[in-house]
C-alpha positions in Angstrom: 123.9 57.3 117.8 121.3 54.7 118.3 123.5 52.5 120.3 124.8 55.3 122.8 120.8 55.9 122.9 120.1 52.7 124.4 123.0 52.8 126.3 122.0 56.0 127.8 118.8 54.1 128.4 119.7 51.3 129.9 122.1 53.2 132.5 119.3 55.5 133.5 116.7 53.0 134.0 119.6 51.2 136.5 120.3 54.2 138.3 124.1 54.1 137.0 125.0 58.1 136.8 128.5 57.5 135.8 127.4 55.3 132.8 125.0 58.1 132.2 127.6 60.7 132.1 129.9 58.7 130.1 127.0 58.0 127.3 126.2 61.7 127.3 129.6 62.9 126.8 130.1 60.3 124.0 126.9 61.5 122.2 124.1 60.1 123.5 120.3 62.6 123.3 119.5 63.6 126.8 116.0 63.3 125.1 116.2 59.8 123.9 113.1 57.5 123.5 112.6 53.8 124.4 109.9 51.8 123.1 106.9 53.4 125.0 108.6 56.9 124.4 110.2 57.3 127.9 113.2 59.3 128.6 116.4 58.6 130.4 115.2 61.5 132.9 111.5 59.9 133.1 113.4 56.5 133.9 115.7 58.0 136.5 112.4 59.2 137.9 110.3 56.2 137.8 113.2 54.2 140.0 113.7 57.1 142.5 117.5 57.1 141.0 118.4 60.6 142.4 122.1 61.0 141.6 121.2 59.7 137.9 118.3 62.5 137.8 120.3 65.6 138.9 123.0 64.1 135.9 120.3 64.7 133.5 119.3 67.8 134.7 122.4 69.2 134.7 122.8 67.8 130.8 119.3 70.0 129.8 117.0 66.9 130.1 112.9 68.0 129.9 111.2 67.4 133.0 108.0 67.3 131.1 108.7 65.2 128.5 105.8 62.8 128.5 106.1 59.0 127.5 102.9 57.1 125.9 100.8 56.9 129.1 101.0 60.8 129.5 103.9 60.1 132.5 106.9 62.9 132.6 109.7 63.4 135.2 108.0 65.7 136.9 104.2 63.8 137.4 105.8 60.9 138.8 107.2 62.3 141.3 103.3 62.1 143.0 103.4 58.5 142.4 106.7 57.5 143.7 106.4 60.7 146.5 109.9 61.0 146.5 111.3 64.2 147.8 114.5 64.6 147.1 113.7 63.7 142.9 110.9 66.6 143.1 113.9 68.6 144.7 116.6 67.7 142.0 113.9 68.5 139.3 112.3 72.0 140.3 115.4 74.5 139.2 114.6 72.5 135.9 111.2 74.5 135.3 108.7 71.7 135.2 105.2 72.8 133.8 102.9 72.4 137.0 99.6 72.3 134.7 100.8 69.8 132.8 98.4 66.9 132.9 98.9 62.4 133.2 96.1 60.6 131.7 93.7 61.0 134.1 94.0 64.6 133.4 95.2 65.0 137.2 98.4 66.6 138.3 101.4 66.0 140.9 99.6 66.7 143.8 96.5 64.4 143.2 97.9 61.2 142.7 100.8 62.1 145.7 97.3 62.5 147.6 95.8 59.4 147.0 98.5 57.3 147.6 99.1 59.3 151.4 102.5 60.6 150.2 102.5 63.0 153.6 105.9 64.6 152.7 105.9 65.1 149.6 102.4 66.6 149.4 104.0 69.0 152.1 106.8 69.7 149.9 104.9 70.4 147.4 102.5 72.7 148.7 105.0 74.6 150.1 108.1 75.3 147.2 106.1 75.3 144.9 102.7 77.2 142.9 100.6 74.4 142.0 96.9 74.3 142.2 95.5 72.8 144.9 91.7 72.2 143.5 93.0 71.0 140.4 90.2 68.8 139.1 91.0 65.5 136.9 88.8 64.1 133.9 87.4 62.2 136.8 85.7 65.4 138.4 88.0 64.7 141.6 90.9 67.2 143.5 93.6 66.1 145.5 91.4 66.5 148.7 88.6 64.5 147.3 91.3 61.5 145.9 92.8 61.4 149.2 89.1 60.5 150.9 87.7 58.5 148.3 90.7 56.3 147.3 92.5 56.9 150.6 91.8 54.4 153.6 91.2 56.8 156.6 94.3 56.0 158.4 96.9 58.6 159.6 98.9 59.5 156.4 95.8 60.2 154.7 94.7 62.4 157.8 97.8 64.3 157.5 97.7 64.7 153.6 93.9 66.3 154.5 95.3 68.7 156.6 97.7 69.8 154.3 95.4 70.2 151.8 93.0 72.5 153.8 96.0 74.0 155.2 96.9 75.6 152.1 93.3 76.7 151.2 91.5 73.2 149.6 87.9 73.9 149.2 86.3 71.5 151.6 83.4 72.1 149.6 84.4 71.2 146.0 82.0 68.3 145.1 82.4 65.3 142.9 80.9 65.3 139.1 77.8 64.2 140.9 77.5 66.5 143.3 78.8 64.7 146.9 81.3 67.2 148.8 84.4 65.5 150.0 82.4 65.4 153.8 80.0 63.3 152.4 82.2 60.6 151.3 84.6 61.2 154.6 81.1 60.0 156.9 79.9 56.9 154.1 83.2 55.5 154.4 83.4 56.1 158.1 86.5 58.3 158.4 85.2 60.2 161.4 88.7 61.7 161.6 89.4 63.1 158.4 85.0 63.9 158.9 86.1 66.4 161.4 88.8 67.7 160.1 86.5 68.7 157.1 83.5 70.0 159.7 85.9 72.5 161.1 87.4 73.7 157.8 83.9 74.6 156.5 83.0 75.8 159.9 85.4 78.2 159.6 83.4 79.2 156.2 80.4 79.3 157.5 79.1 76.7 155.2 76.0 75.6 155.7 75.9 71.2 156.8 75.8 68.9 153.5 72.6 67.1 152.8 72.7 63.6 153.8 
């Protein structure tokens, strides 16, 4: 069993379905572990191997199934923003509370990293909270200003965000709204895209 394991393993971290499929129907776990406690599934995720994924899914294999850093399928589908993985592992029932270890989830780190279609996908199939707040005291809208760069992808993943209801007024831990930081980092676009979602409020201006 341990050698159809790591064989498993192996195939899914190379993005070689049919080896996957062969190991699985010689024995192989669907939930085998590698050294750092990631799955074939988590693999298949972390190399955007598609085919390999929906192979796994079809075989039972936990989108949630968390390695040492607190990564599952299912979260790194925000990093890498691949569509098409977050696609192939929905009808698998991933938790969408389920925390990495920044305490964030899917949608924050997508955010950041100015993954336009996938935080579009996301918003739309599926239920998630969109002012989730991570151990860092930051949402998705608030990532995507302070960690974003301004430029067009991180405009469009703002209006995304407010699209499908993002408080524009959820601050930081210390108190600065996501406006705030849009005008100290100069992002006059992503600025006014915030101004007219709280004008539509009719929140008061933020103290400078």
């Amino acid at each position: 069993m341990r050698e159809l394991n790591r064989r498993l393993l192996a195939a899914a971290r190379r993005g070689d379905a049919h080896e996957v499929r062969a190991a699985l129907h010689a024995g192989a776990s669907v939930e085998a572990r590698d050294e750092e406690l990631r799955s074939p599934l988590l693999l298949a995720a972390l190399g955007s191997h598609v085919e390999t994924a929906r192979v796994l899914v079809a075989a039972g294999a936990d989108p949630d199934a968390q390695d040492r850093r607190h990564d599952s399928p299912w979260l790194v589908t925000g990093v890498t923003g691949n569509v098409e993985m977050m696609r192939v592992l929905l009808p698998a029932g991933p938790d969408l509370t389920l925390r990495n270890r920044f305490g964030g989830i899917s949608l924050i780190p997508a955010s950041e990293r100015g993954h336009v279609a996938y935080v579009r996908a996301v918003l739309r199939e599926t239920t998630l909270d969109v002012d989730h707040v991570n151990d860092l005291g930051w949402t998705a809208l608030l990532e995507a200003v302070i960690l974003g760069d301004g430029g067009r992808p991180h405009q469009e993943v703002v209006e995304l965000l407010l699209a499908a209801g993002a408080d524009p007024d959820l601050a930081d831990t210390d108190g600065v709204p996501p406006l705030r930081h849009a005008e100290r980092r100069g992002f006059t676009a992503i600025a006014a895209l915030l101004q007219a979602a709280r004008a539509t409020t009719g929140a008061p201006s933020p103290a400078r």
